[in-house]
N, CA and C atoms of all chains as a GROMACS GRO file, in nm:
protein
  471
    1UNK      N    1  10.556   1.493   1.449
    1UNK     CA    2  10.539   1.511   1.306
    1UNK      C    3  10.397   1.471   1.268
    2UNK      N    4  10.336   1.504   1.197
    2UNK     CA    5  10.202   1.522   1.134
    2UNK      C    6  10.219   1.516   0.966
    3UNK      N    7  10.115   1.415   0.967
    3UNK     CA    8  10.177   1.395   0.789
    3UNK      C    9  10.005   1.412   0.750
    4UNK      N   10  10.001   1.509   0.644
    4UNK     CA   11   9.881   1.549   0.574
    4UNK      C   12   9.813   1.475   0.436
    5UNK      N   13   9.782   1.427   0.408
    5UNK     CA   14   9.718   1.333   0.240
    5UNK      C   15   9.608   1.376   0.206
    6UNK      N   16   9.568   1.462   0.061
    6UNK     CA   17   9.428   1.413   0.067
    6UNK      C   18   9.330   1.307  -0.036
    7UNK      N   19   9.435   1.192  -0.042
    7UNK     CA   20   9.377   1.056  -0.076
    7UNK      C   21   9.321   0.984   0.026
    8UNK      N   22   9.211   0.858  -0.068
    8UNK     CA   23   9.146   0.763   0.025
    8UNK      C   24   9.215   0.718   0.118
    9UNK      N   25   9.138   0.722   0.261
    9UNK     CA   26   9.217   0.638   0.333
    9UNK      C   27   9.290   0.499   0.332
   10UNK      N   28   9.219   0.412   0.252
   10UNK     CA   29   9.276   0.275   0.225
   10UNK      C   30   9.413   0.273   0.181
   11UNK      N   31   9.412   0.375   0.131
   11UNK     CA   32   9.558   0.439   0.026
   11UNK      C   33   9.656   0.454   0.127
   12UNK      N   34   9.573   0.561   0.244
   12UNK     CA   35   9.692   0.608   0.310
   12UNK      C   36   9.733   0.481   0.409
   13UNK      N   37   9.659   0.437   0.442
   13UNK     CA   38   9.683   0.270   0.525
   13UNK      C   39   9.786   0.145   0.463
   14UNK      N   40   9.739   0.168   0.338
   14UNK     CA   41   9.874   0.077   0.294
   14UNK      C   42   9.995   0.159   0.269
   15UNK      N   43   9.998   0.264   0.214
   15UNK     CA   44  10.115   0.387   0.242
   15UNK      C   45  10.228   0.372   0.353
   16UNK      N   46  10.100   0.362   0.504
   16UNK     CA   47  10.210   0.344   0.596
   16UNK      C   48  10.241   0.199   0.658
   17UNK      N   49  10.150   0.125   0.579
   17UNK     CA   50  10.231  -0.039   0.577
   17UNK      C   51  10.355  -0.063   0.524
   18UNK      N   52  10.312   0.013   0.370
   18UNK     CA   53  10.462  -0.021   0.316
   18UNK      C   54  10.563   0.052   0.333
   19UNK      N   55  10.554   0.160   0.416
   19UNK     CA   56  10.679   0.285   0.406
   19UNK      C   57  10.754   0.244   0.564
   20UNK      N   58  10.653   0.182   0.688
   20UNK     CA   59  10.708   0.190   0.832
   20UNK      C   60  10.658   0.293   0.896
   21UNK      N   61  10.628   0.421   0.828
   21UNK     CA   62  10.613   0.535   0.873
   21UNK      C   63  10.535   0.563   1.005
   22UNK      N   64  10.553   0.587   1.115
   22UNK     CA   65  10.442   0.549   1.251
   22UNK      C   66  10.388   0.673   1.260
   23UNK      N   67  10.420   0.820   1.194
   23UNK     CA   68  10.332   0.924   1.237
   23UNK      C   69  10.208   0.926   1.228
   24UNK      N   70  10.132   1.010   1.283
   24UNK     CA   71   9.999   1.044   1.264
   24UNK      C   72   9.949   1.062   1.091
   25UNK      N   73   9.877   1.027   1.056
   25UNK     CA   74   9.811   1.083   0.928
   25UNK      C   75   9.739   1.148   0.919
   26UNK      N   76   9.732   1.258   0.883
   26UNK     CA   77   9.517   1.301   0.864
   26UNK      C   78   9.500   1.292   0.758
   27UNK      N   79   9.340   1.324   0.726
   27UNK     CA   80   9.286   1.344   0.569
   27UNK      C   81   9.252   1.469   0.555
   28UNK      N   82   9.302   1.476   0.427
   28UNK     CA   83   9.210   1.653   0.417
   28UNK      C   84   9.158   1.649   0.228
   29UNK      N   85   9.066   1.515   0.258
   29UNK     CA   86   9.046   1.493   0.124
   29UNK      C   87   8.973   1.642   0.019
   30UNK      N   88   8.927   1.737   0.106
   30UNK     CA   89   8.890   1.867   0.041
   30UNK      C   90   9.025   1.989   0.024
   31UNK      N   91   9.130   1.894   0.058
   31UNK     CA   92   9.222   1.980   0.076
   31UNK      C   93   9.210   2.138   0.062
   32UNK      N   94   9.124   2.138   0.167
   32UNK     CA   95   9.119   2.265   0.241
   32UNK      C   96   9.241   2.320   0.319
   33UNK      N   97   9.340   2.227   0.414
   33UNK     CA   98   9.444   2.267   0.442
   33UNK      C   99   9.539   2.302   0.377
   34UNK      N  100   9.508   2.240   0.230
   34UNK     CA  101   9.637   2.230   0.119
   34UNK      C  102   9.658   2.383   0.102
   35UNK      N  103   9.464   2.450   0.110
   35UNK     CA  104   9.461   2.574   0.058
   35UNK      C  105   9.510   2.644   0.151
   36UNK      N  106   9.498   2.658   0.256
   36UNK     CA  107   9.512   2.737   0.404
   36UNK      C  108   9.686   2.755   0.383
   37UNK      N  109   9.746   2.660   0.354
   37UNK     CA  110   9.892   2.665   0.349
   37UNK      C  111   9.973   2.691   0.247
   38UNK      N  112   9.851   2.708   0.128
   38UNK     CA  113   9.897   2.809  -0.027
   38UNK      C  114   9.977   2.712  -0.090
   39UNK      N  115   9.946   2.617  -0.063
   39UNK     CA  116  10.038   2.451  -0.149
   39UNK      C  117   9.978   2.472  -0.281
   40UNK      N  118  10.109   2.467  -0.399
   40UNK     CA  119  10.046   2.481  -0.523
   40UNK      C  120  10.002   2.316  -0.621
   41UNK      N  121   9.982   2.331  -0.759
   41UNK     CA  122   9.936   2.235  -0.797
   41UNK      C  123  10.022   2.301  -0.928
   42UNK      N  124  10.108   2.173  -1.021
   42UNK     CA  125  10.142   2.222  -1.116
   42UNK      C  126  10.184   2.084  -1.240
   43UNK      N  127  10.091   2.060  -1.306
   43UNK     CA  128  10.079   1.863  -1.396
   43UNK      C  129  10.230   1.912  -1.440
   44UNK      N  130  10.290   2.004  -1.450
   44UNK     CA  131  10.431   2.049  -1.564
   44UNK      C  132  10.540   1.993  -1.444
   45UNK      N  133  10.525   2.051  -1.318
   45UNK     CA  134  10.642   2.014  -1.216
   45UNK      C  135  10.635   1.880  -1.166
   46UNK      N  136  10.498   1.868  -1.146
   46UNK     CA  137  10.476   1.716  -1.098
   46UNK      C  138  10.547   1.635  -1.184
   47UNK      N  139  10.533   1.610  -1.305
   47UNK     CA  140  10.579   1.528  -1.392
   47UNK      C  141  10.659   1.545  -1.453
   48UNK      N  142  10.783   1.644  -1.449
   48UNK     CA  143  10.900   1.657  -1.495
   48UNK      C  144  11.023   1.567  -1.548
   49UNK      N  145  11.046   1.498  -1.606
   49UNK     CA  146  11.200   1.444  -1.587
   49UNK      C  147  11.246   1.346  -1.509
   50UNK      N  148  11.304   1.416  -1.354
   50UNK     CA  149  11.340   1.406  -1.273
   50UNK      C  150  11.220   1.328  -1.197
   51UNK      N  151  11.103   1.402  -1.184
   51UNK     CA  152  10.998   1.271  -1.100
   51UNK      C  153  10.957   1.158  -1.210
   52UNK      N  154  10.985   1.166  -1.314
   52UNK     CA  155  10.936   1.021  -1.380
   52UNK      C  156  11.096   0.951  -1.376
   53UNK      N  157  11.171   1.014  -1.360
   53UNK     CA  158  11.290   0.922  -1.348
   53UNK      C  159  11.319   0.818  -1.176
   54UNK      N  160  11.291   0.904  -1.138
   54UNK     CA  161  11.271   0.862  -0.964
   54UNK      C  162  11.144   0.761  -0.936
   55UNK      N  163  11.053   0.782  -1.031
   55UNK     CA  164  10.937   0.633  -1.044
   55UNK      C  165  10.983   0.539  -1.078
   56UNK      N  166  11.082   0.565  -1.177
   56UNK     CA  167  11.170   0.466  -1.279
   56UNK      C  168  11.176   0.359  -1.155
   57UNK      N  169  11.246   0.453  -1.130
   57UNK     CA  170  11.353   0.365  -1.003
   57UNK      C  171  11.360   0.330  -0.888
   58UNK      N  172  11.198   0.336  -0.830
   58UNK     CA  173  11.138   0.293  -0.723
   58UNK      C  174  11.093   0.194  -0.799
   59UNK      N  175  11.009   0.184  -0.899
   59UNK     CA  176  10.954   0.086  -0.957
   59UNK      C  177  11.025  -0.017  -0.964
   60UNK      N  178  11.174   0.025  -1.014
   60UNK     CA  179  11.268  -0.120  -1.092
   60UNK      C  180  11.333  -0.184  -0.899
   61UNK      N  181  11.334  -0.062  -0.803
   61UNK     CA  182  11.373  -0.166  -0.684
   61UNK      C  183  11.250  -0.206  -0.617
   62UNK      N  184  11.110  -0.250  -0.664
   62UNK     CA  185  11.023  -0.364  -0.626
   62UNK      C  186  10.922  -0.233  -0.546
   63UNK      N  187  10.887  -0.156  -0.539
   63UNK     CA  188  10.824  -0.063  -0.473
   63UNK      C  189  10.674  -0.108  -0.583
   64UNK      N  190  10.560  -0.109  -0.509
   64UNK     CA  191  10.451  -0.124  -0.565
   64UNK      C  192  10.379   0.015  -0.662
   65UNK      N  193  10.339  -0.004  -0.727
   65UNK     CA  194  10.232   0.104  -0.834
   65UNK      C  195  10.073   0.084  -0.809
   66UNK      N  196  10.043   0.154  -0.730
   66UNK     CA  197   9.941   0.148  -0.695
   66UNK      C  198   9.815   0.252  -0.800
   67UNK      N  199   9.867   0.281  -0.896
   67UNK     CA  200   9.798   0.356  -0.925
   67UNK      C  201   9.778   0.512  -0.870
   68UNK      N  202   9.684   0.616  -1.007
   68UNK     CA  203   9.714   0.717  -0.912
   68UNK      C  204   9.526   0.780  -0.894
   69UNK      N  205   9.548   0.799  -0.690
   69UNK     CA  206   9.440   0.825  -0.714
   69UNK      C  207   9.411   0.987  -0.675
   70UNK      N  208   9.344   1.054  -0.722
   70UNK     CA  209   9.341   1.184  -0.678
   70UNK      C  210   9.419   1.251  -0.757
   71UNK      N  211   9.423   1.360  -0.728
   71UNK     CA  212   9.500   1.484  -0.801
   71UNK      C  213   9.664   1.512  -0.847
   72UNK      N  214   9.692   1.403  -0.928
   72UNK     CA  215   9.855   1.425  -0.910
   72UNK      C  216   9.932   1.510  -0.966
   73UNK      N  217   9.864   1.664  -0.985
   73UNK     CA  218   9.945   1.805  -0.967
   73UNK      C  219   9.957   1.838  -0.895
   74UNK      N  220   9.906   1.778  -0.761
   74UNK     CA  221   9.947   1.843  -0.658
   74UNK      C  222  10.079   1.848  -0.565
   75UNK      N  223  10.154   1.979  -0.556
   75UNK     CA  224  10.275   1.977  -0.483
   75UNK      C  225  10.262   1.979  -0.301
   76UNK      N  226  10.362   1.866  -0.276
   76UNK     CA  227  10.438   1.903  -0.154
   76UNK      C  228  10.430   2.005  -0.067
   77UNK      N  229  10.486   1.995   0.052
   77UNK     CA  230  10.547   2.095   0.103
   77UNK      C  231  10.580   2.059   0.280
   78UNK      N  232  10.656   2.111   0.291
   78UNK     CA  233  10.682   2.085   0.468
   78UNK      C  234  10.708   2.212   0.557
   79UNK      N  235  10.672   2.233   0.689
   79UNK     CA  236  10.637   2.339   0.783
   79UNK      C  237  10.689   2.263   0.942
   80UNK      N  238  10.802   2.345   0.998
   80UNK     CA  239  10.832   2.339   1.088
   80UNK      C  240  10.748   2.460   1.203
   81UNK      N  241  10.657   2.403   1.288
   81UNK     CA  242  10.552   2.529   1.339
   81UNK      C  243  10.601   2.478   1.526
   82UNK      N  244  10.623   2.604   1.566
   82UNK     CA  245  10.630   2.602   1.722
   82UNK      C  246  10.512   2.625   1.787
   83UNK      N  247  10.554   2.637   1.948
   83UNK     CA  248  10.455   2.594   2.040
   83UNK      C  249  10.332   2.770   2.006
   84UNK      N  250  10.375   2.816   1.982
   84UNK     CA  251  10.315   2.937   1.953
   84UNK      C  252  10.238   2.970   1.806
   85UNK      N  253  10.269   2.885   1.744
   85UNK     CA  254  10.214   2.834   1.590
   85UNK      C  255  10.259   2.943   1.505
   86UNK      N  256  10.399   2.936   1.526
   86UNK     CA  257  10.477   3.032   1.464
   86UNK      C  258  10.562   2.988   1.370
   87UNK      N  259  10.562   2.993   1.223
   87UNK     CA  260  10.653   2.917   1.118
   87UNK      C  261  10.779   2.916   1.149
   88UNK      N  262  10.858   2.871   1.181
   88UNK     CA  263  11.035   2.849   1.166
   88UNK      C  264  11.076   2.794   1.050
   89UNK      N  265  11.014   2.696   0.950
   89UNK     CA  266  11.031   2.687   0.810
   89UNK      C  267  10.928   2.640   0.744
   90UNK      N  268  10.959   2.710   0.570
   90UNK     CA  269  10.848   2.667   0.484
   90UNK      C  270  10.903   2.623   0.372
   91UNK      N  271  10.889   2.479   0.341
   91UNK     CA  272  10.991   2.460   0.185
   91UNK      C  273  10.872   2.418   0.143
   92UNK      N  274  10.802   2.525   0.031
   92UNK     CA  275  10.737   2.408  -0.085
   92UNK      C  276  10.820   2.370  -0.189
   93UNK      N  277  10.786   2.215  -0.210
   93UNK     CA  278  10.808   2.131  -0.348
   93UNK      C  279  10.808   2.179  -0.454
   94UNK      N  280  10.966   2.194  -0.550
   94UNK     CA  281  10.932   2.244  -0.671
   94UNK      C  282  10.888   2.141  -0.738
   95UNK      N  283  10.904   2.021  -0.719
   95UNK     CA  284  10.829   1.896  -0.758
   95UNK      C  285  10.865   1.798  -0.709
   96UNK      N  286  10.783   1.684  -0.701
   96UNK     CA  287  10.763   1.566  -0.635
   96UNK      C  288  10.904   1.547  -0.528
   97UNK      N  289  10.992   1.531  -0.628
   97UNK     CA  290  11.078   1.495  -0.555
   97UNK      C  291  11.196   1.553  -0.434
   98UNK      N  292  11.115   1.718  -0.447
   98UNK     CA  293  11.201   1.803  -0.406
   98UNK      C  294  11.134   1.844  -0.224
   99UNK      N  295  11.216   1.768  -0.146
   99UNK     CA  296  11.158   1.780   0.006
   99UNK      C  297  11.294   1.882   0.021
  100UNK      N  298  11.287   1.937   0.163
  100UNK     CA  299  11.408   1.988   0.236
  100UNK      C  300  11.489   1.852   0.317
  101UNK      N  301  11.590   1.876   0.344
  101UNK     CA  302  11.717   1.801   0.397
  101UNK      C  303  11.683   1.786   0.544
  102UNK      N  304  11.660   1.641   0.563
  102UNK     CA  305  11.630   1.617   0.722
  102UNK      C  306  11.687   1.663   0.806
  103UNK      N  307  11.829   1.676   0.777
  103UNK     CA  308  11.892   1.758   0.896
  103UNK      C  309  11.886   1.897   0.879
  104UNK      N  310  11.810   1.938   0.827
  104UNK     CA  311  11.787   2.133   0.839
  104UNK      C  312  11.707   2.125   0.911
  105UNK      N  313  11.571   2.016   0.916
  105UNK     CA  314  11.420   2.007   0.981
  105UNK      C  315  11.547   1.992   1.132
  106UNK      N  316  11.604   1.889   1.136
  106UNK     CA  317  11.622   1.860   1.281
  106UNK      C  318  11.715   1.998   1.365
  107UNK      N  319  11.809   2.059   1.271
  107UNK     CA  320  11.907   2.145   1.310
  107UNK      C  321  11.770   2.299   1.379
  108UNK      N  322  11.683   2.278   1.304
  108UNK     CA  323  11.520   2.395   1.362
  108UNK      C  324  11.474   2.340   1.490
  109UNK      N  325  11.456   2.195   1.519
  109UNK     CA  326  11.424   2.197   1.572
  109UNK      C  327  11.509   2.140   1.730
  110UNK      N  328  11.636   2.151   1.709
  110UNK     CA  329  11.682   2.144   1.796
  110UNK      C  330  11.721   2.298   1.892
  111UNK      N  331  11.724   2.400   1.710
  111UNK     CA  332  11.742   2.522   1.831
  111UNK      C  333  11.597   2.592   1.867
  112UNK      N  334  11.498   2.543   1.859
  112UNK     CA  335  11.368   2.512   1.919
  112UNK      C  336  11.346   2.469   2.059
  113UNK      N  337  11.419   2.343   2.068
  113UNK     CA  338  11.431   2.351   2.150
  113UNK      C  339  11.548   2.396   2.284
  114UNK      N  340  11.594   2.467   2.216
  114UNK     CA  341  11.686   2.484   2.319
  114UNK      C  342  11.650   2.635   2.335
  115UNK      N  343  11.526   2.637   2.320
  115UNK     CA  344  11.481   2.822   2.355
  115UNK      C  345  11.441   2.787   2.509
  116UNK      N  346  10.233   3.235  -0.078
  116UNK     CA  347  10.345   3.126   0.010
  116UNK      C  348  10.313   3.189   0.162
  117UNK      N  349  10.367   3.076   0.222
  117UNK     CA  350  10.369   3.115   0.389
  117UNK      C  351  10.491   3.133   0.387
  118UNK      N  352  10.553   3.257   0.507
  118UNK     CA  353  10.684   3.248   0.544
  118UNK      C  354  10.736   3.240   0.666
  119UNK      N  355  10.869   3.221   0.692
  119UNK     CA  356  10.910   3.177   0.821
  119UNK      C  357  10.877   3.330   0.897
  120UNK      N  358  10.822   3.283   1.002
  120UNK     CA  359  10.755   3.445   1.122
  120UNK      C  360  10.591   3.415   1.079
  121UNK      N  361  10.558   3.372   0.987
  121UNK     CA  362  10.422   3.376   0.969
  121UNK      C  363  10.343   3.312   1.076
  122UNK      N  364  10.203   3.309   1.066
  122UNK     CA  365  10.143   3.271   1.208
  122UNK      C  366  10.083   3.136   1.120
  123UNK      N  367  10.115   3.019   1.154
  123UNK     CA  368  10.045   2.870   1.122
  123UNK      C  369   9.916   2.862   1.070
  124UNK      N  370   9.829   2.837   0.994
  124UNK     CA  371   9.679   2.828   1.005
  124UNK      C  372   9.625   2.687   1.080
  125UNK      N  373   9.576   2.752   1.175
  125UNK     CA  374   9.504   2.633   1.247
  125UNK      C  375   9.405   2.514   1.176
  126UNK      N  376   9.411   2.420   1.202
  126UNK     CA  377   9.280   2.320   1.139
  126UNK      C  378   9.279   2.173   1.221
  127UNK      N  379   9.160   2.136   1.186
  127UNK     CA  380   9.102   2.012   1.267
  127UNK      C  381   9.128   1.928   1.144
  128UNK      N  382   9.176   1.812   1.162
  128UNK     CA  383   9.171   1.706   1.057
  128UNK      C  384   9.146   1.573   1.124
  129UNK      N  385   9.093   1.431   1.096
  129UNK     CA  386   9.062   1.324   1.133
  129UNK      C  387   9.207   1.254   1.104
  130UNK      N  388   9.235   1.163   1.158
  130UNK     CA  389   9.332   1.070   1.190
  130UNK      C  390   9.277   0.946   1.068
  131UNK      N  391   9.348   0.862   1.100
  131UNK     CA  392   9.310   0.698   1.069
  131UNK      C  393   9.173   0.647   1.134
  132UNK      N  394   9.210   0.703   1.253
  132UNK     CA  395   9.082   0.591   1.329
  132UNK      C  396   8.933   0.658   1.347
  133UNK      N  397   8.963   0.769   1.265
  133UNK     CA  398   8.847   0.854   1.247
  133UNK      C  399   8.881   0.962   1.366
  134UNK      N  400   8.967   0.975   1.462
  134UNK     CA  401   8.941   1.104   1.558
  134UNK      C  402   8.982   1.250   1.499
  135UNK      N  403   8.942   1.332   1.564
  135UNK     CA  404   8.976   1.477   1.530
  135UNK      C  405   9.162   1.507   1.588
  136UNK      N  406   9.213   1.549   1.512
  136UNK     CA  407   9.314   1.605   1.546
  136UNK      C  408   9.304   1.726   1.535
  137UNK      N  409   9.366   1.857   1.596
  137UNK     CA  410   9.358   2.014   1.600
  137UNK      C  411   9.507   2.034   1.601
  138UNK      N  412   9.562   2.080   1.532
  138UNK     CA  413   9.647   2.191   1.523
  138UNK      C  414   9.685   2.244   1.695
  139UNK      N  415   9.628   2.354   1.717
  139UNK     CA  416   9.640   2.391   1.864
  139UNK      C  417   9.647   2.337   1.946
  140UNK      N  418   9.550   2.224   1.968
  140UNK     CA  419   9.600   2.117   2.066
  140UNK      C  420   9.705   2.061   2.084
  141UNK      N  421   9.764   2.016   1.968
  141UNK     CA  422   9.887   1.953   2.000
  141UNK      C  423  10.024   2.086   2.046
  142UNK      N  424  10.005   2.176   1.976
  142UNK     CA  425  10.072   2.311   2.012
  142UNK      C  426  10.110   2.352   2.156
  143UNK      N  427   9.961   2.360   2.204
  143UNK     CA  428   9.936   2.337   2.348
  143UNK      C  429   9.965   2.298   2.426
  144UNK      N  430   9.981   2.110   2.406
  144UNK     CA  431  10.062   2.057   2.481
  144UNK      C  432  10.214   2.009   2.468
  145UNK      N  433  10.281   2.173   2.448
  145UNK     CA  434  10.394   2.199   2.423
  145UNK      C  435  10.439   2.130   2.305
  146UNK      N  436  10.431   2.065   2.222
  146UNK     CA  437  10.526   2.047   2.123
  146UNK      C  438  10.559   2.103   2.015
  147UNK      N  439  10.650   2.103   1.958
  147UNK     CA  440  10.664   2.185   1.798
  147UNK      C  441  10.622   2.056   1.718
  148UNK      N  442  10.575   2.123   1.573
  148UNK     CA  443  10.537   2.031   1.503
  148UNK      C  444  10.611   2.026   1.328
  149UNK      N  445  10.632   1.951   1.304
  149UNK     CA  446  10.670   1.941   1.174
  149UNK      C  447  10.540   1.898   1.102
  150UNK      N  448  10.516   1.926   1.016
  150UNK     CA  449  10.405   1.906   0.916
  150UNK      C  450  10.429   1.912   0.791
  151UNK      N  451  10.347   1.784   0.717
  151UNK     CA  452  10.446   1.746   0.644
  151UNK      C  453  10.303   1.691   0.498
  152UNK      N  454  10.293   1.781   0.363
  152UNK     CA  455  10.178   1.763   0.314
  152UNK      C  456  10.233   1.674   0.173
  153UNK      N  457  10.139   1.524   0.195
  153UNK     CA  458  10.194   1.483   0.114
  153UNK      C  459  10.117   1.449  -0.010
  154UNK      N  460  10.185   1.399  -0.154
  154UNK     CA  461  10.118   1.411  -0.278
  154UNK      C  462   9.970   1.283  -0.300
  155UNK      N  463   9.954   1.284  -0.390
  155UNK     CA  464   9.905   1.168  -0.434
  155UNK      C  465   9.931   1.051  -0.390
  156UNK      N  466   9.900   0.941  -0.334
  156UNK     CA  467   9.944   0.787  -0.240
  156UNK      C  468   9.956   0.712  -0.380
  157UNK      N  469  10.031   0.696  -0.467
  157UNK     CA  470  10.031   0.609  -0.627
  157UNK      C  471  10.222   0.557  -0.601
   0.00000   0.00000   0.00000
Protein backbone atom coordinates (compact mmCIF):
# COMPACT_ATOMS: atom_id res chain seq x y z
CA UNK A 1 0.00 0.00 0.00
CA UNK A 2 1.24 3.47 -0.88
CA UNK A 3 -0.34 6.36 0.77
CA UNK A 4 -0.14 9.77 -1.25
CA UNK A 5 -0.39 13.54 0.79
CA UNK A 6 0.28 16.66 -0.58
CA UNK A 7 0.92 18.38 2.84
CA UNK A 8 4.15 19.36 4.73
CA UNK A 9 6.00 16.67 5.64
CA UNK A 10 6.12 17.42 9.41
CA UNK A 11 2.34 16.98 9.03
CA UNK A 12 2.63 13.81 7.42
CA UNK A 13 5.18 12.52 10.24
CA UNK A 14 3.02 13.22 12.99
CA UNK A 15 -0.03 11.79 10.90
CA UNK A 16 1.68 8.52 11.05
CA UNK A 17 2.69 8.86 14.73
CA UNK A 18 -0.64 9.34 15.67
CA UNK A 19 -2.60 7.00 13.32
CA UNK A 20 0.20 3.66 13.66
CA UNK A 21 -0.02 3.66 10.06
CA UNK A 22 3.52 1.87 8.82
CA UNK A 23 2.96 2.37 4.99
CA UNK A 24 5.07 4.21 2.79
CA UNK A 25 4.13 7.94 2.38
CA UNK A 26 5.06 10.13 -0.47
CA UNK A 27 4.68 13.82 -1.14
CA UNK A 28 3.22 15.20 -4.04
CA UNK A 29 3.05 18.63 -2.59
CA UNK A 30 2.38 19.94 -6.46
CA UNK A 31 -0.10 17.44 -6.55
CA UNK A 32 0.72 16.60 -9.80
CA UNK A 33 -0.29 12.98 -9.13
CA UNK A 34 -3.57 14.22 -7.69
CA UNK A 35 -3.86 15.52 -11.38
CA UNK A 36 -2.57 12.42 -13.28
CA UNK A 37 -5.34 10.45 -11.36
CA UNK A 38 -8.23 13.16 -12.12
CA UNK A 39 -8.80 13.48 -8.13
CA UNK A 40 -11.32 16.24 -7.82
CA UNK A 41 -11.47 19.24 -5.43
CA UNK A 42 -14.88 20.35 -4.18
CA UNK A 43 -15.02 23.20 -0.58
CA UNK A 44 -19.16 22.04 -0.99
CA UNK A 45 -18.32 18.07 -0.54
CA UNK A 46 -15.43 18.49 1.57
CA UNK A 47 -17.39 20.23 4.10
CA UNK A 48 -20.72 18.83 4.03
CA UNK A 49 -22.69 17.78 7.09
CA UNK A 50 -21.56 14.52 7.39
CA UNK A 51 -17.63 15.53 7.35
CA UNK A 52 -18.13 18.28 9.94
CA UNK A 53 -20.08 15.83 11.91
CA UNK A 54 -17.32 13.09 11.82
CA UNK A 55 -14.73 16.05 13.08
CA UNK A 56 -17.29 16.47 15.72
CA UNK A 57 -16.50 13.28 16.80
CA UNK A 58 -12.98 12.61 16.39
CA UNK A 59 -12.48 15.75 18.13
CA UNK A 60 -14.85 14.93 21.23
CA UNK A 61 -12.86 11.19 21.36
CA UNK A 62 -9.39 13.18 22.07
CA UNK A 63 -8.02 13.04 18.39
CA UNK A 64 -5.79 16.19 17.96
CA UNK A 65 -6.71 19.45 15.56
CA UNK A 66 -3.94 20.23 14.05
CA UNK A 67 -5.08 22.72 12.00
CA UNK A 68 -5.61 22.86 8.33
CA UNK A 69 -2.79 23.03 6.17
CA UNK A 70 -3.06 23.08 2.45
CA UNK A 71 -5.95 22.73 0.30
CA UNK A 72 -8.92 21.32 2.11
CA UNK A 73 -11.18 20.84 -1.09
CA UNK A 74 -9.36 18.46 -1.92
CA UNK A 75 -10.99 14.89 -2.45
CA UNK A 76 -9.82 11.41 -1.75
CA UNK A 77 -9.59 8.59 -3.62
CA UNK A 78 -8.20 4.96 -3.67
CA UNK A 79 -6.73 2.63 -6.67
CA UNK A 80 -6.17 -0.94 -6.55
CA UNK A 81 -3.26 -1.21 -9.57
CA UNK A 82 -1.63 -4.68 -10.61
CA UNK A 83 1.64 -5.96 -11.56
CA UNK A 84 0.93 -4.70 -15.08
CA UNK A 85 -0.32 -1.20 -13.86
CA UNK A 86 -3.61 -2.10 -14.72
CA UNK A 87 -6.65 -0.51 -12.57
CA UNK A 88 -8.80 -3.28 -10.84
CA UNK A 89 -10.48 -0.41 -8.78
CA UNK A 90 -11.19 3.26 -8.65
CA UNK A 91 -13.39 4.79 -5.81
CA UNK A 92 -13.15 8.52 -5.68
CA UNK A 93 -14.39 10.30 -2.47
CA UNK A 94 -17.68 11.86 -2.65
CA UNK A 95 -16.35 13.49 0.43
CA UNK A 96 -14.02 13.25 3.15
CA UNK A 97 -15.48 10.68 4.66
CA UNK A 98 -16.42 8.49 1.91
CA UNK A 99 -13.44 5.66 1.36
CA UNK A 100 -14.44 2.12 -0.18
CA UNK A 101 -14.95 -0.93 2.28
CA UNK A 102 -11.68 -2.68 3.24
CA UNK A 103 -12.89 -5.81 2.45
CA UNK A 104 -13.75 -5.03 -1.31
CA UNK A 105 -9.87 -3.64 -1.47
CA UNK A 106 -8.90 -7.08 0.08
CA UNK A 107 -11.66 -9.39 -1.77
CA UNK A 108 -9.45 -7.51 -5.38
CA UNK A 109 -6.79 -8.32 -4.14
CA UNK A 110 -7.01 -11.63 -3.20
CA UNK A 111 -8.46 -12.61 -6.62
CA UNK A 112 -5.25 -10.86 -7.80
CA UNK A 113 -3.70 -12.88 -6.46
CA UNK A 114 -4.85 -15.92 -7.18
CA UNK A 115 -4.31 -15.17 -11.04
CA UNK B 1 -12.18 9.71 -13.78
CA UNK B 2 -9.92 6.69 -14.19
CA UNK B 3 -11.59 3.36 -14.70
CA UNK B 4 -11.18 -0.13 -13.77
CA UNK B 5 -9.09 -1.65 -17.22
CA UNK B 6 -7.49 1.71 -17.36
CA UNK B 7 -3.68 1.78 -17.59
CA UNK B 8 -2.21 3.42 -14.00
CA UNK B 9 -0.24 6.70 -14.55
CA UNK B 10 3.16 6.16 -13.62
CA UNK B 11 5.08 8.69 -11.20
CA UNK B 12 8.16 9.13 -9.05
CA UNK B 13 7.36 10.54 -5.64
CA UNK B 14 9.87 11.00 -2.50
CA UNK B 15 9.18 9.04 0.63
CA UNK B 16 9.81 10.43 4.24
CA UNK B 17 13.40 10.01 4.15
CA UNK B 18 13.66 11.92 1.08
CA UNK B 19 14.14 8.74 -1.46
CA UNK B 20 12.48 8.41 -4.81
CA UNK B 21 9.79 5.99 -5.00
CA UNK B 22 8.47 4.95 -8.79
CA UNK B 23 5.37 3.52 -9.45
CA UNK B 24 6.91 0.80 -11.88
CA UNK B 25 9.38 -0.24 -9.74
CA UNK B 26 7.49 -1.44 -7.21
CA UNK B 27 5.08 -3.04 -10.03
CA UNK B 28 8.07 -4.73 -11.20
CA UNK B 29 8.96 -6.32 -8.40
CA UNK B 30 5.80 -8.14 -8.62
CA UNK B 31 3.48 -6.58 -6.33
CA UNK B 32 0.00 -5.12 -6.71
CA UNK B 33 -0.47 -1.93 -5.19
CA UNK B 34 -3.18 -0.21 -3.44
CA UNK B 35 -2.84 3.49 -3.53
CA UNK B 36 -4.31 5.43 -1.48
CA UNK B 37 -4.57 9.65 -1.96
CA UNK B 38 -5.03 11.31 1.04
CA UNK B 39 -6.72 14.84 2.08
CA UNK B 40 -5.42 17.61 3.95
CA UNK B 41 -3.20 16.21 7.35
CA UNK B 42 -5.67 18.74 9.88
Amino acid sequence: MLLIAFGPRYMGEAWLKETGVSFPLLFDPERQVYQAYQLERSLLRSWNLNTIWTYIRLLASGRKWRGIKGDSAQLGADFVIDREAVIWSAHYSRDPTDRPCPQQILDILQRLQSQ
Amino acid sequence: MLRIGDRAPDFELVDLSGCPVRLTSILRDGAHVVLVFLRHMG
